[in-house]
LOMAR-455041 format. One record per residue: residue in one letter; x, y, z of N, C-alpha, C in turn; residue number from 1. Coordinates in Angstrom, 3 decimals, always signed. Example, Ala and Ser with C-alpha at 12.3 -4.5 7.8 and 13.67 -1.06 7.14 Angstrom:
{r = A, n_px = +13.190, n_py = -5.690, n_pz = +7.800, ca_px = +12.300, ca_py = -4.500, ca_pz = +7.800, c_px = +13.200, c_py = -3.300, c_pz = +7.800, k = 1}
{r = S, n_px = +12.850, n_py = -2.250, n_pz = +7.080, ca_px = +13.670, ca_py = -1.060, ca_pz = +7.140, c_px = +12.900, c_py = +0.030, c_pz = +7.870, k = 2}
***
This chain:
{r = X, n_px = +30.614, n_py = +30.300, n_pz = -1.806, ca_px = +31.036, ca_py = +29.212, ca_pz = -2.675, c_px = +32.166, c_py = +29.712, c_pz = -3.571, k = 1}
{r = X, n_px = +33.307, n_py = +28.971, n_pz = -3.314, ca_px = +34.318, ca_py = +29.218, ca_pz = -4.690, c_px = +33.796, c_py = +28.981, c_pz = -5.626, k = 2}
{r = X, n_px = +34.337, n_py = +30.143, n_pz = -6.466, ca_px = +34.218, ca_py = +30.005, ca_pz = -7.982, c_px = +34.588, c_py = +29.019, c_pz = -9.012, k = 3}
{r = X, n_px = +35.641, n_py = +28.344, n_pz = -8.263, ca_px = +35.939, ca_py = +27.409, ca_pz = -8.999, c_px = +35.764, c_py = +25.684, c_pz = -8.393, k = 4}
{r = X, n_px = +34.474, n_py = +26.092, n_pz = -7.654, ca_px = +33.656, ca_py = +24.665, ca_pz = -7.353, c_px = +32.682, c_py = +24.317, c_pz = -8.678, k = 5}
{r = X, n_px = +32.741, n_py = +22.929, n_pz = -9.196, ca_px = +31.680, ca_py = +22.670, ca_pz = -9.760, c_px = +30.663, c_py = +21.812, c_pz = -8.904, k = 6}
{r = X, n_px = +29.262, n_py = +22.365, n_pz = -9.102, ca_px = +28.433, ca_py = +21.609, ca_pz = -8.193, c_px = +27.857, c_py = +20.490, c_pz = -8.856, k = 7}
{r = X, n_px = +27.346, n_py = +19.221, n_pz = -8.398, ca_px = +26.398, ca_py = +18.404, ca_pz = -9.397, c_px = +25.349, c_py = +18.481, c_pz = -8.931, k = 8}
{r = X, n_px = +24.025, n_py = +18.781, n_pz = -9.752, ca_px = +22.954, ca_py = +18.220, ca_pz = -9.487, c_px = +22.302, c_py = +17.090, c_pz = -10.165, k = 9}
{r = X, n_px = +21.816, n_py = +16.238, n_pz = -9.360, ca_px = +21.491, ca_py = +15.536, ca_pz = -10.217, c_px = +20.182, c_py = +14.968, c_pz = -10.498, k = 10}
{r = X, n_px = +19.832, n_py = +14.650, n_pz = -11.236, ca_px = +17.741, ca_py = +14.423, ca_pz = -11.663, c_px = +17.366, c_py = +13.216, c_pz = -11.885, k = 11}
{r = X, n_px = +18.940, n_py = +12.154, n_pz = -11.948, ca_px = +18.449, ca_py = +10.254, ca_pz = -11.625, c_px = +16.625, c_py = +10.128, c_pz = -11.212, k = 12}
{r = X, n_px = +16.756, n_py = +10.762, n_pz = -10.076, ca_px = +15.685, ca_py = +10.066, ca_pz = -9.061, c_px = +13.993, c_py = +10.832, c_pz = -10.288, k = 13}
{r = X, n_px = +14.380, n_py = +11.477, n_pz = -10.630, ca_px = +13.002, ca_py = +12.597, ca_pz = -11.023, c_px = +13.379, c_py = +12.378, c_pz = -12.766, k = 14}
{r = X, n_px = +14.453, n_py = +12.536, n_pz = -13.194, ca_px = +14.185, ca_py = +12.597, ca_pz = -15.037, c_px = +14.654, c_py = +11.105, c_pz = -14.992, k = 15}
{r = X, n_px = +15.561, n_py = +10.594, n_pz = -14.369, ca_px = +15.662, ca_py = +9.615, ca_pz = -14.715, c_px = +14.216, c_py = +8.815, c_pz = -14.962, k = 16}
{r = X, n_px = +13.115, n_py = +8.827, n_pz = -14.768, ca_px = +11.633, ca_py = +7.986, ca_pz = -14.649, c_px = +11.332, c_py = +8.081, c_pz = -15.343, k = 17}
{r = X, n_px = +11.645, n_py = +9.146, n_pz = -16.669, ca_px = +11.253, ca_py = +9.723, ca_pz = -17.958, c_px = +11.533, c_py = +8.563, c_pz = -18.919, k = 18}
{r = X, n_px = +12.806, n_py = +7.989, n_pz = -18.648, ca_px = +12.656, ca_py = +6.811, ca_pz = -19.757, c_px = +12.064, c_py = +5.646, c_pz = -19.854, k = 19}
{r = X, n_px = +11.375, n_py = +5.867, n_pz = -21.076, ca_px = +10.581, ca_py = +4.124, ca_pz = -21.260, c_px = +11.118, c_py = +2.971, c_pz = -20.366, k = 20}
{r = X, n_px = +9.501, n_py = +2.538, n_pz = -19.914, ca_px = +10.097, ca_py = +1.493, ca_pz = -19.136, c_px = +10.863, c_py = +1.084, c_pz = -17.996, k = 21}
{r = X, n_px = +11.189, n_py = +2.520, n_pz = -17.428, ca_px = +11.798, ca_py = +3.081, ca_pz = -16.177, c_px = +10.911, c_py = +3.370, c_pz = -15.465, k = 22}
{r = X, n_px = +10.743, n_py = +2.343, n_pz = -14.081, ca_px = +9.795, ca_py = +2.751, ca_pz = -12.818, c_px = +10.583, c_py = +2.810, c_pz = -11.718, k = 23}
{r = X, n_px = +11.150, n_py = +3.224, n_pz = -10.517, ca_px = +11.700, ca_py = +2.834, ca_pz = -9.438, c_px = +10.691, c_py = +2.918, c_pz = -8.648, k = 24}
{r = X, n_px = +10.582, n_py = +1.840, n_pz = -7.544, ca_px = +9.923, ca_py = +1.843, ca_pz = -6.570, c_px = +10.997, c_py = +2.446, c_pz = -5.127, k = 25}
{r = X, n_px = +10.043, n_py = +2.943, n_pz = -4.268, ca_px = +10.702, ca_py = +3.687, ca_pz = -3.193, c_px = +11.998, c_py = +3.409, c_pz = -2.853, k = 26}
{r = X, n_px = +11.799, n_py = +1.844, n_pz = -2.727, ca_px = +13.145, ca_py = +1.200, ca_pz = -1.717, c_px = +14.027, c_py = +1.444, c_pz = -2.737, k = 27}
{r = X, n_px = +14.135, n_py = +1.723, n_pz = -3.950, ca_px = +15.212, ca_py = +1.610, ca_pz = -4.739, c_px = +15.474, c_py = +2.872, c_pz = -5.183, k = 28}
{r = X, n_px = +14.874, n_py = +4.152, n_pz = -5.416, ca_px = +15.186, ca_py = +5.419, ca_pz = -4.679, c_px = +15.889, c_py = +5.869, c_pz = -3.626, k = 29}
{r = X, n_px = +15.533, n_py = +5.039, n_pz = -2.431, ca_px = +16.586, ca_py = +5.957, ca_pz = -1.056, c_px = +17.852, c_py = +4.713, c_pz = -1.688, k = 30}
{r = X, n_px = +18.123, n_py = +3.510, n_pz = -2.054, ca_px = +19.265, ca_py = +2.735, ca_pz = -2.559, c_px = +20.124, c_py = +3.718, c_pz = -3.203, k = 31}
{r = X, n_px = +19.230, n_py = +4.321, n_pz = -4.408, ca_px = +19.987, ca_py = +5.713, ca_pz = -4.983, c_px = +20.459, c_py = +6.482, c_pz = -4.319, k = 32}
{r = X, n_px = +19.369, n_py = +7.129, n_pz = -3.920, ca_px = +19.789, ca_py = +8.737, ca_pz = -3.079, c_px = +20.806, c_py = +8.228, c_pz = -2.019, k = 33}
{r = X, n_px = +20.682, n_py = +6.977, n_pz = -1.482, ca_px = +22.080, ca_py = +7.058, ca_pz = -0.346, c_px = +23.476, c_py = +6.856, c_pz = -1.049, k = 34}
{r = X, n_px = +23.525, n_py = +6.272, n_pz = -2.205, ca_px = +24.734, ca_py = +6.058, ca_pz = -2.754, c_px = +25.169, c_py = +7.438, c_pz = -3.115, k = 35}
{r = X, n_px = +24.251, n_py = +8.406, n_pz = -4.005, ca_px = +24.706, ca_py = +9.708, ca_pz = -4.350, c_px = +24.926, c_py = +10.446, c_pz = -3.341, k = 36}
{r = X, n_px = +24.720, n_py = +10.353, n_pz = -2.311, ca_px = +24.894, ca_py = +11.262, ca_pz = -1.143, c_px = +26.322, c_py = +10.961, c_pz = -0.473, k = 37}
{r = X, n_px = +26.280, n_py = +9.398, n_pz = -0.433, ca_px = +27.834, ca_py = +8.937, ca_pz = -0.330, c_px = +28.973, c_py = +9.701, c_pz = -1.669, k = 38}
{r = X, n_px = +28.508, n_py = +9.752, n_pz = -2.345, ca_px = +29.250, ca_py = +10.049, ca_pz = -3.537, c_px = +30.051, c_py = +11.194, c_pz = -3.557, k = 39}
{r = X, n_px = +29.125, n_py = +12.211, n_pz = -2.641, ca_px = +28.871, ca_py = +13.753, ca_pz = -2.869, c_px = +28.543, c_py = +14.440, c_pz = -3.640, k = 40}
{r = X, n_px = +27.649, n_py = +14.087, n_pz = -4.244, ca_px = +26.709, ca_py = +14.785, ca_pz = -5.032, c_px = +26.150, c_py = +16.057, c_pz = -4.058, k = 41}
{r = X, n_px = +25.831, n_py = +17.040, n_pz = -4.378, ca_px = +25.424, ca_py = +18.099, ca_pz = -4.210, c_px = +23.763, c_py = +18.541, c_pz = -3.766, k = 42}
{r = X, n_px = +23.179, n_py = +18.353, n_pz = -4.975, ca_px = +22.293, ca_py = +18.218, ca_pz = -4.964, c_px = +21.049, c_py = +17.094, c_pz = -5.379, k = 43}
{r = X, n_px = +20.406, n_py = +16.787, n_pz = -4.883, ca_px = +19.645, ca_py = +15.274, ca_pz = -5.505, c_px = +17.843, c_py = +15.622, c_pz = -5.689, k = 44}
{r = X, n_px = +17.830, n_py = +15.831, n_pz = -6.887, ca_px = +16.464, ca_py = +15.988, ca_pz = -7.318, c_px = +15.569, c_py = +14.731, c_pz = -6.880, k = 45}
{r = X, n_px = +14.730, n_py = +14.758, n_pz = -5.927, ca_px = +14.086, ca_py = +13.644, ca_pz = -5.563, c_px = +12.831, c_py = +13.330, c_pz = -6.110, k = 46}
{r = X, n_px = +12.296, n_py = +14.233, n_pz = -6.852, ca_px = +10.970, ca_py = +13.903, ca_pz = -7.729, c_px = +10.087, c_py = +15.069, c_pz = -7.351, k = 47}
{r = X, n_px = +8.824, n_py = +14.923, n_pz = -8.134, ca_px = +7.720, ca_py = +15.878, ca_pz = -8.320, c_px = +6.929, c_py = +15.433, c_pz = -7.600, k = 48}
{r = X, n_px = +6.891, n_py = +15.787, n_pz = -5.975, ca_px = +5.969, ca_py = +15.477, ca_pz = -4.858, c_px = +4.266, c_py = +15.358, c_pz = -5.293, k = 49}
{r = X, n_px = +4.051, n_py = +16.249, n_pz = -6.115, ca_px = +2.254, ca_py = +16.330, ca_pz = -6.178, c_px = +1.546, c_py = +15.571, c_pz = -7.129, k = 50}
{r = X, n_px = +2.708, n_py = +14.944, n_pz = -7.807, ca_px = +2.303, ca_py = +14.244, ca_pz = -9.133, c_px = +1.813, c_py = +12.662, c_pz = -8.757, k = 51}
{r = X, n_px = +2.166, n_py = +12.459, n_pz = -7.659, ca_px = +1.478, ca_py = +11.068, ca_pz = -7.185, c_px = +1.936, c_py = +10.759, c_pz = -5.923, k = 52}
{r = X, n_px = +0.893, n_py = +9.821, n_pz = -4.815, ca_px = +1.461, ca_py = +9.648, ca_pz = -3.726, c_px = +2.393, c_py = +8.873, c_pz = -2.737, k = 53}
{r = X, n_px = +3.208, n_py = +8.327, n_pz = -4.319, ca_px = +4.144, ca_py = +7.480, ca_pz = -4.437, c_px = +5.329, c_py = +8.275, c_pz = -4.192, k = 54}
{r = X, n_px = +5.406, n_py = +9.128, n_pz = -5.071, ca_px = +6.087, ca_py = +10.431, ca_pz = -5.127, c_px = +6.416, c_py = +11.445, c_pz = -3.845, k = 55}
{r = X, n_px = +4.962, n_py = +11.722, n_pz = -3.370, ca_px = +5.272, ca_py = +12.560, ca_pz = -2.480, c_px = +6.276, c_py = +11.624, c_pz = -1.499, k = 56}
{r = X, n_px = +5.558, n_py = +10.335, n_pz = -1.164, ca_px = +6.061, ca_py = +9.449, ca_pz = -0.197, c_px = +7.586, c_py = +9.102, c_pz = -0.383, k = 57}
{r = X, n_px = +8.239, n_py = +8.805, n_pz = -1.914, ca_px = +9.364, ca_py = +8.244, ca_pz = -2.193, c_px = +10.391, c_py = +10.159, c_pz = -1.731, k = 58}
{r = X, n_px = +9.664, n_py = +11.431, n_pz = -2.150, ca_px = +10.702, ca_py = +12.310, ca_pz = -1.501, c_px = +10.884, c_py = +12.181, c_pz = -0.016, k = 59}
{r = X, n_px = +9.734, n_py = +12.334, n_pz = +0.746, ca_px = +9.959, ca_py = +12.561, ca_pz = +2.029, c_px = +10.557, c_py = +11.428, c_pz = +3.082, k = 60}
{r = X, n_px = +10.572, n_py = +10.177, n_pz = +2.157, ca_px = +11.227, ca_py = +8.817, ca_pz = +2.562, c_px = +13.087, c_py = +9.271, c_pz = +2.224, k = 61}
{r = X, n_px = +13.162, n_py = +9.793, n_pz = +1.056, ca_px = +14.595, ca_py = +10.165, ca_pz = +0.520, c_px = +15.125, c_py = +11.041, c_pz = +1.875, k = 62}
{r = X, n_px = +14.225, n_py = +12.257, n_pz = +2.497, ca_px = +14.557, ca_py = +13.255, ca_pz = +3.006, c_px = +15.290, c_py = +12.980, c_pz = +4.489, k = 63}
{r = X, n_px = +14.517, n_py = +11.451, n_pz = +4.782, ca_px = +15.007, ca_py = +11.074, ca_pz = +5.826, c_px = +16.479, c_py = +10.208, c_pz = +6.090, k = 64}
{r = X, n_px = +16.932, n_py = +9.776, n_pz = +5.020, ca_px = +17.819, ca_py = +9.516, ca_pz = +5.056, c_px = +19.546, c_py = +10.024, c_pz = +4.662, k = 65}
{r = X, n_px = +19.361, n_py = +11.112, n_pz = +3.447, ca_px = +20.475, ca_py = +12.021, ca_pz = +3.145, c_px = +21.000, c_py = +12.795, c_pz = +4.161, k = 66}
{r = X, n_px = +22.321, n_py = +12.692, n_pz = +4.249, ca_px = +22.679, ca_py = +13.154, ca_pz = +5.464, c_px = +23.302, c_py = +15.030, c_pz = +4.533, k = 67}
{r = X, n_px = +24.072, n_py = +14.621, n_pz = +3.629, ca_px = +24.958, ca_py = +15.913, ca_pz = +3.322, c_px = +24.418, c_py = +16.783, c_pz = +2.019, k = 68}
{r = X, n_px = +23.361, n_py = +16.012, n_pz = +1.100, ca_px = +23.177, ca_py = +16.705, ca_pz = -0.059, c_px = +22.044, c_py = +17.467, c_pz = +0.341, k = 69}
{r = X, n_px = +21.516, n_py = +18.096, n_pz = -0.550, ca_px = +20.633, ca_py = +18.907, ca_pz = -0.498, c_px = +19.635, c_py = +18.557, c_pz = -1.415, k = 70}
{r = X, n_px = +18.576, n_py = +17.883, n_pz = -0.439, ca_px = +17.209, ca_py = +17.408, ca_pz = -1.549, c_px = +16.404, c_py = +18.492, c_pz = -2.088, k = 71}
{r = X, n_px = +15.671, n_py = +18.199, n_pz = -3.255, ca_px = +15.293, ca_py = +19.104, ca_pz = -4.066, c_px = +13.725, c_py = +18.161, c_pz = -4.520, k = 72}
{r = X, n_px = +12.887, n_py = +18.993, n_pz = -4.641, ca_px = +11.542, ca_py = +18.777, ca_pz = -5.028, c_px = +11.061, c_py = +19.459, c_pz = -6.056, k = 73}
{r = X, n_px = +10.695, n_py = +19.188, n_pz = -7.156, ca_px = +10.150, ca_py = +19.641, ca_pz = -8.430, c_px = +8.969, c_py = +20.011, c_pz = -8.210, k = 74}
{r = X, n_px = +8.525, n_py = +21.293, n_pz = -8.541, ca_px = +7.335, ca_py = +21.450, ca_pz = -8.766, c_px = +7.418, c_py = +22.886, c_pz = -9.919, k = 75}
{r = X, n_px = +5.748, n_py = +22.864, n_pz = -10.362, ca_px = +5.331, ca_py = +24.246, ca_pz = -11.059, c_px = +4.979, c_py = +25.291, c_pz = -10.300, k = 76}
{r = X, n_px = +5.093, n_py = +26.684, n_pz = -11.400, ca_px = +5.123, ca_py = +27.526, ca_pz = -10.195, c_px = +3.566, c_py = +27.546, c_pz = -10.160, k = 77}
{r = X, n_px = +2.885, n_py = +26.627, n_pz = -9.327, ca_px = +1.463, ca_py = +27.040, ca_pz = -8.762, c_px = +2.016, c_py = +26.048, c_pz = -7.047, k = 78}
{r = X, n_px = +0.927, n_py = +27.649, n_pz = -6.489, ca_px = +0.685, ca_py = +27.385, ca_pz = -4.808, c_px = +0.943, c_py = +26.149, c_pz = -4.293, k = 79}
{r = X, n_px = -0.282, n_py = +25.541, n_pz = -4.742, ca_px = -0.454, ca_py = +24.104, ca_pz = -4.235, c_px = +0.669, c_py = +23.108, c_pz = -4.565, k = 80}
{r = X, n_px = +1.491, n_py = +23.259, n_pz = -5.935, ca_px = +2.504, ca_py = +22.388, ca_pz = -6.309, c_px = +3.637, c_py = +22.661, c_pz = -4.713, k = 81}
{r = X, n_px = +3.935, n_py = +24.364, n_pz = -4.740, ca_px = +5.226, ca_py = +24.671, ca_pz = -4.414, c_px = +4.666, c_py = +23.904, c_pz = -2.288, k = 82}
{r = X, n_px = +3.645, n_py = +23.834, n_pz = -1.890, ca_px = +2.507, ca_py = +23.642, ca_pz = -0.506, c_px = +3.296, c_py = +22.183, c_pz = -0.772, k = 83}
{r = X, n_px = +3.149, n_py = +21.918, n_pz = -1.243, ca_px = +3.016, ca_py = +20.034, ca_pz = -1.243, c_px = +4.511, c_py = +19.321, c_pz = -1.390, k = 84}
{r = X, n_px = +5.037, n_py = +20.537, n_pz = -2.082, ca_px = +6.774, ca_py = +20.207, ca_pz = -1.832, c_px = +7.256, c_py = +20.248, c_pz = -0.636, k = 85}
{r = X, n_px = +6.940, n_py = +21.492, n_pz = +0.204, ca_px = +7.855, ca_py = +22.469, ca_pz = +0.890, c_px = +7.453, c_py = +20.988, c_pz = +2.219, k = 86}
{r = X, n_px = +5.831, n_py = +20.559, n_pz = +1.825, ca_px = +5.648, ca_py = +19.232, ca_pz = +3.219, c_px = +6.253, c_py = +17.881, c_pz = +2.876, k = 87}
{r = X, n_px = +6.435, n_py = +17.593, n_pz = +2.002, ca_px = +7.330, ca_py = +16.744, ca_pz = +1.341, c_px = +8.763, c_py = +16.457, c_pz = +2.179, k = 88}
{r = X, n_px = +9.277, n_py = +17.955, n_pz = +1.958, ca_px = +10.815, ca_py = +18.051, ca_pz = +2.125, c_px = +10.894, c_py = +18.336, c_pz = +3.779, k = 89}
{r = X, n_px = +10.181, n_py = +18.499, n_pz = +4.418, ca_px = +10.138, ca_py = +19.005, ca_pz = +5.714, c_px = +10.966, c_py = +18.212, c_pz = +7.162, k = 90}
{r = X, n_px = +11.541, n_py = +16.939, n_pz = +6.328, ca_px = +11.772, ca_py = +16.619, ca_pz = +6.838, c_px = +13.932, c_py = +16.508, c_pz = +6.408, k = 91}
{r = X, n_px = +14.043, n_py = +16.891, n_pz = +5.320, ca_px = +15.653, ca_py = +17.342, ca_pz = +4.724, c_px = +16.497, c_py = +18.437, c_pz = +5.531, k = 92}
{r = X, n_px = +17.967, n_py = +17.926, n_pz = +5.893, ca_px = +18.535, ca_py = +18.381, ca_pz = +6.198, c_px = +18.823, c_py = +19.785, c_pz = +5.968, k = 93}
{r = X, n_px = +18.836, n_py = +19.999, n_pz = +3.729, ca_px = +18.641, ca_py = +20.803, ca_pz = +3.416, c_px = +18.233, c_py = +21.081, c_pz = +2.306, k = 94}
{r = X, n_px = +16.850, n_py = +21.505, n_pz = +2.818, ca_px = +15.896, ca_py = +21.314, ca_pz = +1.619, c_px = +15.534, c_py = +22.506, c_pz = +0.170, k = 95}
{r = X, n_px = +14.976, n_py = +21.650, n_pz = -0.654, ca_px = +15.312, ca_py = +22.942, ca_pz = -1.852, c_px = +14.185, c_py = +22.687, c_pz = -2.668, k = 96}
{r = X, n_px = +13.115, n_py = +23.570, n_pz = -3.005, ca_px = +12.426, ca_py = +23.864, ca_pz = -3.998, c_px = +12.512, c_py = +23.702, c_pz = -5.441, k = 97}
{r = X, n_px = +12.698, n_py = +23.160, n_pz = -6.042, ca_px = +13.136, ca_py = +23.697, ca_pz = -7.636, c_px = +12.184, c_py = +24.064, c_pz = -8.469, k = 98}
{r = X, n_px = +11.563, n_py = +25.122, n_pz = -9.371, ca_px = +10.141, ca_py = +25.739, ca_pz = -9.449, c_px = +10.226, c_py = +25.882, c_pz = -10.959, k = 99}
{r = X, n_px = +9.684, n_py = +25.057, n_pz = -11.852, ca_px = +9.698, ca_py = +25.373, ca_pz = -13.243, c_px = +8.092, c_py = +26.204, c_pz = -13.747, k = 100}
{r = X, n_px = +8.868, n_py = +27.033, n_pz = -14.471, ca_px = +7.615, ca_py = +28.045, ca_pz = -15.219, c_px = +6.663, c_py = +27.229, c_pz = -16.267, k = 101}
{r = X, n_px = +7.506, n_py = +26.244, n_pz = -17.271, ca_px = +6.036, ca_py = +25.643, ca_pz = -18.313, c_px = +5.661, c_py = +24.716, c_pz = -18.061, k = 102}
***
């Protein structure tokens, strides 16, 4: 990678849910993730697979459709979080872990 690439990642799909009153349902997730992927976005945080089975379902639904970014799955660093991502994403072109410590 040049040094003087900036990459984006981006967390729409996963922090974006953080704000009040903010729900996306699936179909309006891959709506996202295909526009950012058109965009070229880089990377696309698709959510925290283990946290519900909406979740797991809305990444591995995302995974199937991004053709160029690189999906990303949130989890903690425990086993079972990082297990439930890695099947999540299994189906991404190119898939990515993202592993927070607290």
């Amino acid at each position: 990678m040049s040094k003087d690439k900036v990459q984006i990642f981006d967390t729409t799909l996963r922090d974006g849910e953080q704000v009040p009153g903010c729900k996306l349902d699936t179909e309006q997730k891959l709506i996202i993730a295909e526009r950012l992927d058109l965009l070229g976005v880089d990377v696309i945080e698709a959510g925290f697979p283990i946290s519900s089975p909406g979740d797991f379902n809305s990444v591995q639904e995302i995974t199937k459709i991004v053709k160029n970014a690189t999906v990303c799955g949130l989890t903690r660093a425990v086993k079972k979080d990082i297990e439930v991502a890695a099947e999540s994403l299994k189906y991404a072109v190119k898939p990515r872990i993202h592993t927070g410590i607290g």
